[in-house]
C-alpha positions as CSV (number, residue, x, y, z in Angstrom):
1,X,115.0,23.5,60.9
2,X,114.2,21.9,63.9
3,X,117.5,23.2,66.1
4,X,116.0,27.0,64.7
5,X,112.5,26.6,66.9
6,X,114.4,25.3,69.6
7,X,117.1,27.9,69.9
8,X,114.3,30.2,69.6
9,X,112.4,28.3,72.3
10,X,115.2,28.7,75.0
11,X,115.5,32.1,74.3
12,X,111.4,32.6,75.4
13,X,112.1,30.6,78.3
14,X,115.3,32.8,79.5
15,X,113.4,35.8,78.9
16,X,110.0,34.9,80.5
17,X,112.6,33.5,83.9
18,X,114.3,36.8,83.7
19,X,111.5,39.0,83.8
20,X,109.9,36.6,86.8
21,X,113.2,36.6,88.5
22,X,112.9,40.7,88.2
23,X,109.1,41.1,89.3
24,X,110.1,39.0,92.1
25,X,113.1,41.0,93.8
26,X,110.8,44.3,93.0
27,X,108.2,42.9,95.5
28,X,110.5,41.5,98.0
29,X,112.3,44.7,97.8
30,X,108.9,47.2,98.3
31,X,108.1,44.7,100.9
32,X,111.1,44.8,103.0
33,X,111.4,48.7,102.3
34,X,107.9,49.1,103.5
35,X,108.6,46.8,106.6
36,X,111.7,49.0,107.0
37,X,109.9,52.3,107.0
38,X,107.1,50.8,109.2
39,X,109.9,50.1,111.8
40,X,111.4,53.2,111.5
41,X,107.9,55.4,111.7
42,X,107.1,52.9,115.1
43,X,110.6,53.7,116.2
44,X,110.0,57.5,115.7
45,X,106.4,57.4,117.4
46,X,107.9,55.8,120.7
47,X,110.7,58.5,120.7
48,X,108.1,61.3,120.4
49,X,105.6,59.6,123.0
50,X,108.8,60.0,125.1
51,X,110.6,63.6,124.6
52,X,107.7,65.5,123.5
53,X,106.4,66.1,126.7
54,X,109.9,66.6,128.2
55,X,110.4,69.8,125.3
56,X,106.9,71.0,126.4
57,X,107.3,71.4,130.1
58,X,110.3,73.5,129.3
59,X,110.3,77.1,130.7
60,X,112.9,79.7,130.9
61,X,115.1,78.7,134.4
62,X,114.5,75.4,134.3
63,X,117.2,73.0,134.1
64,X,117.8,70.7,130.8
65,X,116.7,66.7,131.4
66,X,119.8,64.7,130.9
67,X,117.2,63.0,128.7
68,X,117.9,65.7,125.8
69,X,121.4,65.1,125.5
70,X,121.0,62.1,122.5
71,X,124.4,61.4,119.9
72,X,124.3,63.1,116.9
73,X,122.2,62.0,114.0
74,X,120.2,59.7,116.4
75,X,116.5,59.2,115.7
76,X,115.9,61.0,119.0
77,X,118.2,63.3,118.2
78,X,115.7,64.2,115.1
79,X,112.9,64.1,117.3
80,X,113.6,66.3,120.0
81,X,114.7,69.3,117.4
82,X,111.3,68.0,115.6
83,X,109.5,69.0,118.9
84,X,111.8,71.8,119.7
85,X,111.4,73.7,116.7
86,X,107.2,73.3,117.3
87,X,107.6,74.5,120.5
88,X,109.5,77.8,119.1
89,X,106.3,78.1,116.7
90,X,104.1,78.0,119.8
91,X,106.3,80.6,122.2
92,X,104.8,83.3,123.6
93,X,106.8,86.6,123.9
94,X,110.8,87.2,123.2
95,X,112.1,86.0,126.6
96,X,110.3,82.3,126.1
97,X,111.8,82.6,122.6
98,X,115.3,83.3,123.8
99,X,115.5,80.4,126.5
100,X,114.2,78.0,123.7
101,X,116.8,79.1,121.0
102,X,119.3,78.8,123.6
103,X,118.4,75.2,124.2
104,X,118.7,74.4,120.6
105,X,122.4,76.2,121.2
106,X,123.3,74.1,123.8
107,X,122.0,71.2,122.6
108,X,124.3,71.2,119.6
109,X,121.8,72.2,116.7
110,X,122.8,75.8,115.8
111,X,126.3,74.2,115.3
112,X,125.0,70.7,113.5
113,X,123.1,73.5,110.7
114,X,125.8,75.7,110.6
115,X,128.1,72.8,109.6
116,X,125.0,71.6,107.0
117,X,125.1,74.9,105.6
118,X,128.4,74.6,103.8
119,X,128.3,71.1,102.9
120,X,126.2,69.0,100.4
121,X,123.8,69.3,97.8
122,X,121.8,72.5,98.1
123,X,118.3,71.0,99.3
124,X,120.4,70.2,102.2
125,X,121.7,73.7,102.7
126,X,118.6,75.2,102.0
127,X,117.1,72.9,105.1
128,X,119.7,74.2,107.1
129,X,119.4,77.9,106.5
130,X,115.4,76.9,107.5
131,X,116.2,75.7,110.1
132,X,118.5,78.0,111.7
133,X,116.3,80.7,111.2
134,X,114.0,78.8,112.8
135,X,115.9,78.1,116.0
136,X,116.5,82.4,115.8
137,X,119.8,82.0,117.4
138,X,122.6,84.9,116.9
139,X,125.4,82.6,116.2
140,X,124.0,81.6,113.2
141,X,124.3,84.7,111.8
142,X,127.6,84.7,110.3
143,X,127.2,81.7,108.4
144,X,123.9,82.5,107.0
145,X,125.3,85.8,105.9
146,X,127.7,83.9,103.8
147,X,125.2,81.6,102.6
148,X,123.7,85.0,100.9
149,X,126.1,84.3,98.3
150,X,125.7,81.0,98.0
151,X,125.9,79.4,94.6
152,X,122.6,78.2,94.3
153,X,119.6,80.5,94.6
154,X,117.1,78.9,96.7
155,X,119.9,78.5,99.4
156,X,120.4,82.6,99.2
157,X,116.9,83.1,98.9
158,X,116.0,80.8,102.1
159,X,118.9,82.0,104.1
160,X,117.9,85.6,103.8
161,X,114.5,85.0,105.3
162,X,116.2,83.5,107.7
163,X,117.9,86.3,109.2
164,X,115.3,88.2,108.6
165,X,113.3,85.8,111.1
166,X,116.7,86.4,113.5
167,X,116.6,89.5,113.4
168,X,119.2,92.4,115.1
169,X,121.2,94.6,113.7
170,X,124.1,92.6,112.5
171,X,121.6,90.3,110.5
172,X,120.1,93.8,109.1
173,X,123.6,95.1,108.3
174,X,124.2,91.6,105.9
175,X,120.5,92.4,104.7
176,X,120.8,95.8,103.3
177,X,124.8,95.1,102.4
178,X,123.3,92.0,100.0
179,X,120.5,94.3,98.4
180,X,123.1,97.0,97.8
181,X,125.3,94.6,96.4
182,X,122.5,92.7,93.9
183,X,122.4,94.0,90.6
184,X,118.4,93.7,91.0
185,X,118.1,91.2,88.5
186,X,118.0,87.1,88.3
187,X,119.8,85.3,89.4
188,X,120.5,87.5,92.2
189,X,118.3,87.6,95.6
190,X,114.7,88.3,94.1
191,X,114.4,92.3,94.9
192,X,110.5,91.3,96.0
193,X,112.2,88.8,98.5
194,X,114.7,91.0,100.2
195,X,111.9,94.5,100.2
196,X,109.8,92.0,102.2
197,X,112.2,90.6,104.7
198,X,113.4,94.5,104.9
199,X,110.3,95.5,105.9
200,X,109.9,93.1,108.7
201,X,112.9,95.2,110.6
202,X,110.7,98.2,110.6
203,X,112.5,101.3,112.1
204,X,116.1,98.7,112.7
205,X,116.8,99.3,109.0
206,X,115.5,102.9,108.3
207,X,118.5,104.6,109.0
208,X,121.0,101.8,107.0
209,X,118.5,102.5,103.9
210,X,118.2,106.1,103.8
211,X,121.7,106.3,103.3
212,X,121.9,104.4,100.1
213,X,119.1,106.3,98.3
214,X,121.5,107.5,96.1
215,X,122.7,104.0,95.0
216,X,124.3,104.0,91.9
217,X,122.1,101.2,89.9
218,X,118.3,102.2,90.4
219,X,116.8,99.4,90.7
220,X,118.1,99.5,94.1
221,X,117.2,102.8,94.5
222,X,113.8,101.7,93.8
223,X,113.8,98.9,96.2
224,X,114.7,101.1,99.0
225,X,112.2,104.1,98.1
226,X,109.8,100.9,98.2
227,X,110.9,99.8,101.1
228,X,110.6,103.0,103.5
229,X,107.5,103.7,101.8
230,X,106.1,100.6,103.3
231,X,108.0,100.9,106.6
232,X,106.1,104.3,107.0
233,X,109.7,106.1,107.4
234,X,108.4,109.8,107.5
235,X,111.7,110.5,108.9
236,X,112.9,109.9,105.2
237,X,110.7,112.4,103.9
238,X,113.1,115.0,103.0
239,X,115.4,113.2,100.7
240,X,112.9,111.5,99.0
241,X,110.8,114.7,97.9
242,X,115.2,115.6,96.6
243,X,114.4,112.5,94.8
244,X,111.7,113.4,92.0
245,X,114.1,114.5,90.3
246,X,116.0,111.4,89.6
247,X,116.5,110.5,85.9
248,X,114.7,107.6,86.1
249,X,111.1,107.4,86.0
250,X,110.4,104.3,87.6
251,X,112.2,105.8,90.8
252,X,110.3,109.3,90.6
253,X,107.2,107.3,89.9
254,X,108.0,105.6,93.4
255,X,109.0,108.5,95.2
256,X,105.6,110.2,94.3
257,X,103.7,107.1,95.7
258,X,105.6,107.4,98.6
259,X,105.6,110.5,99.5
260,X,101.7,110.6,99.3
261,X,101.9,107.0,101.4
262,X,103.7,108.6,104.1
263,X,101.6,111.8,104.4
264,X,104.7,113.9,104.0
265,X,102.8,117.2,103.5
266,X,106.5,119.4,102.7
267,X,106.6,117.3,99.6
268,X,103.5,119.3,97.4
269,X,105.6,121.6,95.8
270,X,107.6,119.2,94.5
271,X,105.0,117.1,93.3
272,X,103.5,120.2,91.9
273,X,107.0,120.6,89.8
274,X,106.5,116.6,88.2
275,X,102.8,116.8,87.5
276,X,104.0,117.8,83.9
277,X,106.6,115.0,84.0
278,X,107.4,113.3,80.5
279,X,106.2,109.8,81.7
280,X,102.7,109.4,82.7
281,X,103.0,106.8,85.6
282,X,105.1,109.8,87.1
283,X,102.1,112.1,86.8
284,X,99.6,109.5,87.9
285,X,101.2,108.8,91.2
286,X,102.0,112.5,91.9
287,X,98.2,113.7,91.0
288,X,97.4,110.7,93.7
289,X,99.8,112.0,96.2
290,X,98.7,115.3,96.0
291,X,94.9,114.5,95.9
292,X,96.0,112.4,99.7
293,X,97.9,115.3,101.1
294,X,95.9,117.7,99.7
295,X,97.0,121.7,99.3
296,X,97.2,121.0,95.3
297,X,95.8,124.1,93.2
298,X,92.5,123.3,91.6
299,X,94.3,124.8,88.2
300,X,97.1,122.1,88.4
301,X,94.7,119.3,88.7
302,X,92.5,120.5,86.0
303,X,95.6,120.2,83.4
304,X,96.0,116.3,84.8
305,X,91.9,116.2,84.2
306,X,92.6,116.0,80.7
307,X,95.6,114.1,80.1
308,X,96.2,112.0,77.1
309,X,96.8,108.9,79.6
310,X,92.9,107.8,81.2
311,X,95.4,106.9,84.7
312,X,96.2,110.1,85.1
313,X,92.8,111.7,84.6
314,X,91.2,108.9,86.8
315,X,93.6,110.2,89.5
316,X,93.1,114.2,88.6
317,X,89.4,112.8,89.1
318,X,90.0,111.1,92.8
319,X,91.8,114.2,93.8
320,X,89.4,116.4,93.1
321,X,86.5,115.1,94.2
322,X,88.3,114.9,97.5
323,X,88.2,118.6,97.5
324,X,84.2,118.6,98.0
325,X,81.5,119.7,95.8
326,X,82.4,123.3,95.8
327,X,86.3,122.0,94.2
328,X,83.8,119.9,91.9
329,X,81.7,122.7,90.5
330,X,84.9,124.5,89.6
331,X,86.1,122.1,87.6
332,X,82.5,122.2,86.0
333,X,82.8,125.3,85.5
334,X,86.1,125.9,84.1
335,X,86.2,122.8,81.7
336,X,82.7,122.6,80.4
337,X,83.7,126.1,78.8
338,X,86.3,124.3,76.6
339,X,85.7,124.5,72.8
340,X,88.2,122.0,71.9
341,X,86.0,118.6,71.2
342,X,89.1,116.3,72.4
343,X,88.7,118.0,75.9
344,X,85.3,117.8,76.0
345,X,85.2,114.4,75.0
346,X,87.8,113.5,78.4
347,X,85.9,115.2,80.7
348,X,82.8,113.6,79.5
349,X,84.3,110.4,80.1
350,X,86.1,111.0,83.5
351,X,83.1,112.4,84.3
352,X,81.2,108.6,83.5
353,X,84.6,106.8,84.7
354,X,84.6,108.4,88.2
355,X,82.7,108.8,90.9
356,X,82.3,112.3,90.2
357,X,79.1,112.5,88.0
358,X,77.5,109.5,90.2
359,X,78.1,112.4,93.5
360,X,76.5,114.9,91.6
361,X,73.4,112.8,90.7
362,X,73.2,112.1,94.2
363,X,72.8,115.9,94.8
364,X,69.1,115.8,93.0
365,X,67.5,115.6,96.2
366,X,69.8,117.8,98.3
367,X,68.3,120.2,100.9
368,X,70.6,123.4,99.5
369,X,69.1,124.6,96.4
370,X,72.3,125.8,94.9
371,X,73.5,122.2,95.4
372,X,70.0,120.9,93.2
373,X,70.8,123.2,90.8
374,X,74.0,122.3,90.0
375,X,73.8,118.7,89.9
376,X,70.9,119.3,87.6
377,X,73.3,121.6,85.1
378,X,75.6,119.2,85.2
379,X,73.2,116.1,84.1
380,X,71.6,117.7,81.6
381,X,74.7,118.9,80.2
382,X,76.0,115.4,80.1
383,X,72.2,114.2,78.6
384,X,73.4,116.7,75.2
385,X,76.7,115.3,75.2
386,X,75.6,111.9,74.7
387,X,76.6,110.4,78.3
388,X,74.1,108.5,79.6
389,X,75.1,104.6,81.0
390,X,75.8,106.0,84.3
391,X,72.7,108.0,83.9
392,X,70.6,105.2,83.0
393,X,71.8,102.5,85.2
394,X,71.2,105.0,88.3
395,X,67.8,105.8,87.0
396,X,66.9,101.9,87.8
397,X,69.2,101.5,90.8
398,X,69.6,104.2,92.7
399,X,68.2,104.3,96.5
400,X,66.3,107.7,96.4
401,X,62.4,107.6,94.8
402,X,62.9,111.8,94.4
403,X,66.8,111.2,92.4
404,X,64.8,108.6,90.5
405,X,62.0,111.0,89.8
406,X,64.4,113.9,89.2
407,X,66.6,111.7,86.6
408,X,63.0,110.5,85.1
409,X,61.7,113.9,84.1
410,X,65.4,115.2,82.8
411,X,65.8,112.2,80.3
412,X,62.0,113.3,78.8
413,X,63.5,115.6,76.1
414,X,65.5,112.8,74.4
415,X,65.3,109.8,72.8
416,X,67.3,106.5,72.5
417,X,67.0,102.6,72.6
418,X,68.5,102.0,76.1
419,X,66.8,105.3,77.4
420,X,63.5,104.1,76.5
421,X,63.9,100.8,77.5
422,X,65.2,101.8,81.3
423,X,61.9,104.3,81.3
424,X,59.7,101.1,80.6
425,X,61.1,99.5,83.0
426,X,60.5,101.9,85.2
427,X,57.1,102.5,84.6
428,X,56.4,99.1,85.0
429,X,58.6,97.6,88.0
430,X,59.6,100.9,90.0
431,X,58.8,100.7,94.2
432,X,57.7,104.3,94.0
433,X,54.3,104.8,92.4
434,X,54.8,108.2,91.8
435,X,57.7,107.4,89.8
436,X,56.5,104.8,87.8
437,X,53.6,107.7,87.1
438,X,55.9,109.9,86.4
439,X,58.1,107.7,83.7
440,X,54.7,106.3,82.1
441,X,53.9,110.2,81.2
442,X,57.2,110.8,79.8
443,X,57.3,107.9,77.5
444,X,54.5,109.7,75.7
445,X,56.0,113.4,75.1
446,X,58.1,113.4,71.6
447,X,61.8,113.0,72.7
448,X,64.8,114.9,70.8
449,X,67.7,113.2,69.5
450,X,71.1,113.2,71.1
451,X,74.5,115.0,69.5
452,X,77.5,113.1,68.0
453,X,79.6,114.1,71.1
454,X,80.8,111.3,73.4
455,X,83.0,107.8,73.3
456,X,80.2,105.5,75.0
457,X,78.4,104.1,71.6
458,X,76.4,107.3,71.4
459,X,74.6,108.0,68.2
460,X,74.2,111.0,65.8
């Protein structure tokens, strides 16, 4: 038994020597890494103490220090494009810009990147595309316009911002020739990517997008309608109003945007034509366009007024009001006539939703009587039908004593929890003493009770 405990013995001694022999060469190995590193970072802070100031005092015409010209690879070969690239960040105007990416060209690093770019794994490529666009220099456009194929996506994604950052019309020609070739989806170029570097080129790429507006996949045809849209191409305002035709409604429901975006005023009528358009975010964006560029018939946007989708009435409501009070009134007038309870019942609560009724209120204390009059129509039409937050909450907040009078003595024929409770409060904590006079009285005349009409938690 005994030659068991001492086999068993060595084998605790082995293991305990082991994992001491291990601890050890972990320390001496984060010690002489750190003492490495230490070295290095010294090494790297002498070298910048030294060529920094060389990069800075460079200017456009001056001569290159002999100093610059380090091997390959070197540590100050690192640090000058280190302080290089800062002093491209800190360049002021194109011709500074230039002179600077031209150092980086003669220097060697457009060429040392452009040689990254195709080799190793794809952090590494990705760096290079970074920093090429960085450095801004034309030669590197070639190869980064092949890295827009690249296998792996960051090293696309990265090297397309990079032209975008170099800019010219050979980079924009690559640009526009890799979103026409994307199918619009992952793993391609993200679409949101490429519209945003497009953009950047402004007017450069106007003309190379218009022409593919009638791309075959439309998701790109999307991407471009976005992408002139925000470019503020009203040059391309004629083939996109061609366009709300398309067959798909995500393009026609860009194209409205747009067209409205770019203040193309030619493009009513054919907004007018898609206002009854089977998809609703097609309506909604062509009710908004037409409410920006105005010239819409008060009859077209009354139909939109009650549309089954709340997006579309909400932007029927924002166009309308843009036409002015007497634009408003009409509407009043037309709509309130409606029989049907559904209609009713949307107006009502675009009414609530908008700013429309909360304009009207404001009218109590107008100077034009006719004004006064209608505003107080409309309330107290509202007041039967049940509609009353908006009514209440202006009653405690609004800025005029006279509206808040006005609003006091048209809510004394009826009668409900949260109308009662805003008149309290009121009559008790109201600036205006007449007011709070005024509500006090009206708590005690017998109040009538509301109809069933309504969607806001009204009661019968």
């Amino acid at each position: 038994m005994w030659w068991v405990l001492t086999d068993v013995y060595t084998v605790l001694i082995w293991t305990i020597s082991a994992v001491a022999m291990l601890i050890v060469v972990c320390c001496a190995t984060a010690a002489g890494r750190r003492a490495f590193n230490h070295r290095r970072y010294r090494i790297r802070d002498q070298l910048r103490a030294r060529y920094e100031p060389i990069v800075s005092s460079l200017r456009p015409g001056t001569e290159l220090s002999p100093e610059l010209n380090q091997p390959k690879g070197s540590p100050a070969w690192e640090v000058i494009e280190v302080a290089l690239l800062d002093a491209l960040k800190r360049a002021d105007g194109v011709v500074e810009r230039g002179f600077l990416s031209g150092v980086c060209w003669h220097l060697g690093y457009v060429e040392w990147h452009i040689h990254r770019l195709s080799t190793g794994r794809p952090r590494r490529r990705a760096l290079a595309a970074d920093h090429l666009g960085a450095m801004r220099h034309p030669a590197a456009v070639a190869a980064l316009a092949g890295a827009l194929y690249d296998a792996d996506l960051d090293v696309r994604t990265v090297a397309a911002r990079a032209l975008g950052m170099i800019g010219g019309d050979d980079a924009w020609d690559h640009l526009v020739q890799r979103l026409l070739s994307g199918s619009g989806d992952e793993p391609d170029i993200s679409l949101r990517v490429l519209k945003s570097i497009l953009v950047s080129g402004g007017p450069a790429v106007v003309a190379r997008l218009v022409d593919s507006l009638g791309h075959p996949r439309w998701r790109i045809r999307s991407a471009v309608v976005d992408v002139l849209g925000n470019i503020g191409a009203n040059a391309a305002g004629p083939q996109l109003a061609e366009m709300l035709s398309d067959p798909e409604p995500d393009v026609r429901a860009k194209v409205a945007r747009v067209l409205g975006q770019l203040g193309y005023g030619p493009a009513v009528p054919a907004l007018h034509n898609v206002l009854d358009d089977t998809a609703w975010v097609v309506r909604m964006h062509a009710t908004r366009s037409l409410g920006v560029l105005g010239g819409a018939s008060t009859s077209a946007l009354l139909d939109r007024l009650v549309d089954t989708k709340w997006h579309v009435r909400a932007a029927a409501a924002e166009a309308l009001r843009r036409g002015g009070s007497n634009v408003v009134w009409l509407v009043w007038s037309t709509l309130s006539q409606y029989q049907d309870r559904y209609v009713r019942e949307q107006l009502f609560e675009e009414l609530q939703r908008s700013s429309l009724l909360q304009a009207y209120i404001g009218m109590l204390d107008s100077d034009i009587p006719e004004e006064r009059a209608r505003s107080t129509i409309i309330v107290e039409e509202c007041l039967r039908e049940g509609v009353t937050s908006l009514i209440v909450h202006l009653l405690k907040t609004h800025r005029s004593a006279e509206v808040r009078g006005r609003l006091v003595t048209l809510l004394t024929p009826y009668c409900r929890p949260e109308i009662v409770a805003a008149l309290e409060k009121v009559a008790a904590n109201d600036p205006e003493p007449n007011v709070r006079r005024l509500a006090q009285a009206t708590l005690e005349v017998p109040a009538v009770p509301l109809t069933s009409h309504g969607s806001d938690g009204r009661v019968v």
